[in-house]
N, C-alpha and C positions, 0 to 999 in steps of 0.2 A: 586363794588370795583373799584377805580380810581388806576388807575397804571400809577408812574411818577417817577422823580429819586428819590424822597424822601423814596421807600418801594420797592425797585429793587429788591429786597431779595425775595418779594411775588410774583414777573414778573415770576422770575425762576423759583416759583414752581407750576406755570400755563404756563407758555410758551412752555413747552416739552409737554403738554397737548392737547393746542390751536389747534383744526382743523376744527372749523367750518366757512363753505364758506357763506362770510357777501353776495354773489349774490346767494350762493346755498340753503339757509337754508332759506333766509328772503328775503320779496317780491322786485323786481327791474327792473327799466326801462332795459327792452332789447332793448337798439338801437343802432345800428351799424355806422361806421364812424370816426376818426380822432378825437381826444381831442387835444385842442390849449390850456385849460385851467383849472382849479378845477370845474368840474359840480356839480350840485347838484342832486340827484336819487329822484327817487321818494318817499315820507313821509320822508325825511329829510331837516334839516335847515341846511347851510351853513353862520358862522360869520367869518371875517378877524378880527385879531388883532395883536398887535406891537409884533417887531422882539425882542427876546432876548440875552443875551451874559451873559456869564457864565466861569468861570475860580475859578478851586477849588484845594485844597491841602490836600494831607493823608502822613499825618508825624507818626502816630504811625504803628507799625506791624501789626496790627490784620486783619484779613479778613472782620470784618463788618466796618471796617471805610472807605472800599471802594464802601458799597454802591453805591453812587453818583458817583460814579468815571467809570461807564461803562452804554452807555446810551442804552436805548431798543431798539430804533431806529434802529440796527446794529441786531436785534433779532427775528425781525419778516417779513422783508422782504425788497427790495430794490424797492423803488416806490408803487402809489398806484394810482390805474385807479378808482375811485366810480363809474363809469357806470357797471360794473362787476366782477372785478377780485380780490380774496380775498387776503387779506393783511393777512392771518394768513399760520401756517403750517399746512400740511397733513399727507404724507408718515413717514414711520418710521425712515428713514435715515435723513430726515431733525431733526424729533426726537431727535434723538441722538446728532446730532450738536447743536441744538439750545438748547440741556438740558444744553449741557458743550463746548459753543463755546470757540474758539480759543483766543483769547483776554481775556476770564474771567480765560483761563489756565494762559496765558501768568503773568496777575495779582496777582493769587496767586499763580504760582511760585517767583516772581518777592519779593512778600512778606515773602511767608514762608523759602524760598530755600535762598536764595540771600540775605535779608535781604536790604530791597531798600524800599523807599521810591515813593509814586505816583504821580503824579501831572499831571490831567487831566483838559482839555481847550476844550471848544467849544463854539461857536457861529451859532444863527439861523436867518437867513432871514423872511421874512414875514410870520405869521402863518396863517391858516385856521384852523378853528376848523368844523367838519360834525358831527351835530347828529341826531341820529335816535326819531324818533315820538315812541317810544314803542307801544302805543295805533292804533295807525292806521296800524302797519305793518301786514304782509301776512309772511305766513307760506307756503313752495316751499309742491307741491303734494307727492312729492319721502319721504321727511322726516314727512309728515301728513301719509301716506302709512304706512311708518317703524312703527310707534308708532303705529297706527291701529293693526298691525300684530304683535306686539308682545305679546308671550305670559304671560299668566296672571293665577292664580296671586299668585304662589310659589316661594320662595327663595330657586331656587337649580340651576346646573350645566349649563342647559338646557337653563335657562333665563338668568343666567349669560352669560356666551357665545352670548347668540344674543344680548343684550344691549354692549358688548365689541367690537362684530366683524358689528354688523349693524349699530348699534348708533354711540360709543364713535371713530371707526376705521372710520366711513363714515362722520359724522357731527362736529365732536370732543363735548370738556365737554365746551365752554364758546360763546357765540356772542359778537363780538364790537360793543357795544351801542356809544361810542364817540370814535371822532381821534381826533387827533391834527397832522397837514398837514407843510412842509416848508420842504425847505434846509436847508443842516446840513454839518459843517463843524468841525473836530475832529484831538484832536494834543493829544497824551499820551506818559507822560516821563516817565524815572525811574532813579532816580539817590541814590550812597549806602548809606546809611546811616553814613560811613565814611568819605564820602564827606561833608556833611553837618554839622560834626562837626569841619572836619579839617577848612574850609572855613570863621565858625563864621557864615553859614547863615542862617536868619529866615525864618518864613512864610513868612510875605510879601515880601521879597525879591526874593523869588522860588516863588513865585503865579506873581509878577510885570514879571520876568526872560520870565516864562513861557508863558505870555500872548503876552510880548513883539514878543516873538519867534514864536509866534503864527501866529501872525499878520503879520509879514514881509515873512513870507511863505508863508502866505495864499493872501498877498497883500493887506489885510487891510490896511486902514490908519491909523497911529501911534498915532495922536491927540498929543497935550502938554507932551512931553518927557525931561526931564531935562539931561544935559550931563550925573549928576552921576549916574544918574539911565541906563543910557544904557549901562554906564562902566561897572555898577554891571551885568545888566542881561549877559551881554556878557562872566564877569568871572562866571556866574551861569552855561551859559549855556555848558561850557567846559567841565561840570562837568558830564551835563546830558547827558543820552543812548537816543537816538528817537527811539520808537518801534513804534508806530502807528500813519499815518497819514491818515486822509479820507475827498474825499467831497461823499456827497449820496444826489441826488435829484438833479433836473436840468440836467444839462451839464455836465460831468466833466471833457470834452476836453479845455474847456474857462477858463482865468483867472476870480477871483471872481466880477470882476467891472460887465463883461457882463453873470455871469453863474447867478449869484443872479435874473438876469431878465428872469432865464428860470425857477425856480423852481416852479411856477404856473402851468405849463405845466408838468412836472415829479415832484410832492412834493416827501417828505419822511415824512414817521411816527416817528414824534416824541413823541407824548405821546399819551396812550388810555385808554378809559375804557373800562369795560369786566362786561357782565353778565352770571350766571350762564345758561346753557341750561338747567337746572328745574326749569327754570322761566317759562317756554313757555307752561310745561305740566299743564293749568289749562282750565276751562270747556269754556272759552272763544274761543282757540284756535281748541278746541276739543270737539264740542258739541256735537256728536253725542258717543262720550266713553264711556261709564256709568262706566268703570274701570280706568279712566284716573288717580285718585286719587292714589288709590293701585300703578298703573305703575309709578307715579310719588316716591312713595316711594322706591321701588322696586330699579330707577336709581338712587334716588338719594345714597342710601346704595354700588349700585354696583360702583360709583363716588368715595364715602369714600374708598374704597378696591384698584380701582385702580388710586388714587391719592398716594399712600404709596409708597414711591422708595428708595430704596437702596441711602447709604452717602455711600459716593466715600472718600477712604484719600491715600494721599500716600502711592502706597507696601502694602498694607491693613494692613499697620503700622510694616510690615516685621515680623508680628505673635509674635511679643514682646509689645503690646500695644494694647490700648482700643479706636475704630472708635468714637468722640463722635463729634456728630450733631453741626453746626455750626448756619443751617437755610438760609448759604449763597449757592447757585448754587447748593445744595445737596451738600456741599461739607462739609469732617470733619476734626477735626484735630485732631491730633494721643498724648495719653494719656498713655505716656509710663509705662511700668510695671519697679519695682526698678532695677537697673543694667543697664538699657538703658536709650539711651537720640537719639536727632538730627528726625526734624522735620518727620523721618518713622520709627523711634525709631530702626532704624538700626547699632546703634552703641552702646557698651557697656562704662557705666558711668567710667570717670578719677575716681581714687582713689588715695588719701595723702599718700606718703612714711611713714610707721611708724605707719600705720591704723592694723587690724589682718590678713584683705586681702592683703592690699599691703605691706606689711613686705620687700617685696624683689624687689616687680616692682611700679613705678608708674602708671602704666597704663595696665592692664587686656588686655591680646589678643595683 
C-alpha cells in the first residue's frame, strides 16, 4: 500500500496502528557512532531525487477535500536515523495523538465549526528515497520467538489476547517497506469564507497570495513577481488567520539558505510505504512451523477486529443525531434527526411564523 498525500484518509486509518520497529522487527546494521548524513542499512538501496514544491487550495466545506492538505510527515515522527531508530509509533498515548492529532482537529474545526476555507503550502528540499530488499531481509530473534510461542490453532479469548498484547502491542500490524527522506517546510491558512466572497477572490489569487506568503517567511526566493500580483497577495493575505507554521528536518535554529544544507543529516519523512506484518508469516521466514499457515490466519482475523475503531463526531451529535462515517481521521459528521440542525445537531431547527408549530414564535426554545 503506497501512502502519500493523494489517500491521507488511508495513513490515518493505519497510522494509530503502526508500531512496528523498522531496527526491531527487520534485520539491521548495529553500528555505533555519529551520522554526518543519510546511510544506507544493510539490504537496502538508497536513491536521491529532485526537490519538490507544492502549494494547494480547499475552497469547498467538506472534510475529504482536505485530504492533501495535512502532510504525514507531521504523523509519524520527527527525524529519522536508518542505522536504527524506528520512524513509526509504539505506546498507546502516542496512539491516541497520532489517531486525532492536533492540526487534523484544528482542520476540521476550521471547516465544520467556522466555516473557512484551507489553503496549505509546502516545500521539500532534496529527497532520498530508502528501500528495503523484501527478499534478503532477517527477521529480529524476539519476534521469530513471539510467533513460535504462540498458541495455535483456536479462535478464542486466550489466542486473541496474545496476538493483541505480544504481537500487535509489541511489533505493531505494518513494516515500512519505502521512505521518502528531505526537509520540510509547512505554511496552513484559513481564511472565512466571507472573506472570499466579499474580496472577489479566486483560487488562483489565494494559492499565488499564499505561496507568495510562504516564501518570504520562509525566505524563499520570490523569482518573476509582477507589482499586481504582490498588491493582490498582500490584500489576500489580510484576510488570512496563520495557524501553522513548520520546518521539520535539518536545523531549525538556521534561516532556509543554510538549514536546507542540513537536511541530509536530520531528513524528515515525508512519504512511505507500509506492508502488512502478515506478509512476513510465510514458510520462508518460518521454516521450521509446520502451523505458520493456521497462525497466519488466526492474525490476520485478529488484525480485522482490531482495526474496527470507533467515528469520533462532534458531542456525539448531542444525542439528537446519527454519527455517520466520513473515512477521514475516523472522524464523522453528525446527521441530524428533524427538529435539529448546527454541525452537533445541538440546536433546535428555525421555524416560519404562520407554520402549526410556529403559529406564535419564530423560533422554538
Amino acid at each position: 500500500i503506497k501512502m502519500n498525500y493523494n489517500n491521507i484518509k488511508t495513513i490515518f486509518i493505519l497510522i494509530q496502528l503502526i508500531g512496528i520497529y523498522y531496527s526491531h522487527v527487520l534485520g539491521y546494521n548495529d553500528d555505533d557512532g555519529d551520522s554526518t548524513a543519510v546511510e544506507k542499512p544493510q539490504n537496502h538501496s538508497l536513491s536521491k531525487t529532485q526537490s519538490s514544491n507544492r502549494a494547494l487550495i480547499t475552497e469547498n466545506n467538506t472534510i475529504q477535500n482536505t485530504e492533501a492538505g495535512i502532510p504525514n510527515s507531521n504523523k509519524i515522527g520527527r527525524g529519522f536515523d536508518p542505522r536504527g531508530y524506528s520512524p513509526c509509533i509504539r505506546n498507546q498515548t502516542q496512539v491516541v495523538n497520532y489517531k486525532f492529532p492536533s492540526e487534523a482537529q484544528h482542520v476540521v474545526d476550521a471547516i465544520e465549526k467556522e466555516h473557512k476555507a484551507i489553503i496549505y503550502s509546502t516545500a521539500n528540499v532534496v529527497n532520498y528515497e530508502l528501500t528495503m530488499h523484501t527478499p534478503a531481509m532477517k527477521l529480529n530473534k524476539n519476534f521469530i520467538t513471539t510467533i513460535k510461542d504462540m498458541p495455535c490453532c483456536k479462535t478464542d479469548a486466550e489466542t486473541q489476547a496474545y496476538i493483541t498484547d505480544n504481537i500487535f502491542s509489541a511489533f505493531g500490524l505494518y513494516y515500512v517497506q519505502k521512505l521518502r527522506l528531505s526537509g520540510i517546510t509547512t505554511q496552513t491558512l484559513t481564511i472565512s469564507n466571507s472573506s472570499v466572497t466579499k474580496s472577489g477572490m479566486d483560487k488562483h489569487s489565494m494559492t499565488n497570495a499564499a505561496t507568495n506568503g510562504f516564501r518570504k517567511f520562509f525566505k524563499f526566493e520570490l523569482g518573476a513577481t509582477n507589482a499586481h500580483d504582490i498588491e493582490k497577495s498582500r490584500e489576500t493575505m489580510k484576510s488570512t488567520k496563520t495557524e501553522f507554521r513548520s520546518i521539520s528536518g535539518g536545523d531549525p535554529g538556521i534561516e532556509y539558505p543554510g538549514w536546507k544544507n542540513t537536511t541530509a543529516s536530520n531528513p524528515e519523512i515525508v512519504t512511505f510505504r507500509l506492508k502488512p506484518i502478515t506478509d512476513l508469516f510465510v514458510a520462508k521466514y518460518f521454516p521450521k512451523d509446520t502451523d505458520i499457515n493456521e497462525k497466519s490466519k488466526l492474525i490476520k482475523q485478529a488484525m480485522d477486529t482490531y482495526l474496527r475503531t470507533p467515528i469520533i463526531c462532534y458531542n456525539g451529535c448531542s444525542g439528537h443525531g446519527k454519527c455517520v462515517a466520513t473515512e477521514i481521521w475516523g472522524f464523522g459528521n453528525c446527521q441530524c434527526n428533524v427538529g435539529w440542525t448546527n454541525y452537533d445537531c445541538s440546536k433546535q431547527s428555525e421555524l416560519s411564523v404562520g407554520t402549526w408549530c410556529g403559529l406564535y414564535n419564530s423560533v422554538i426554545g
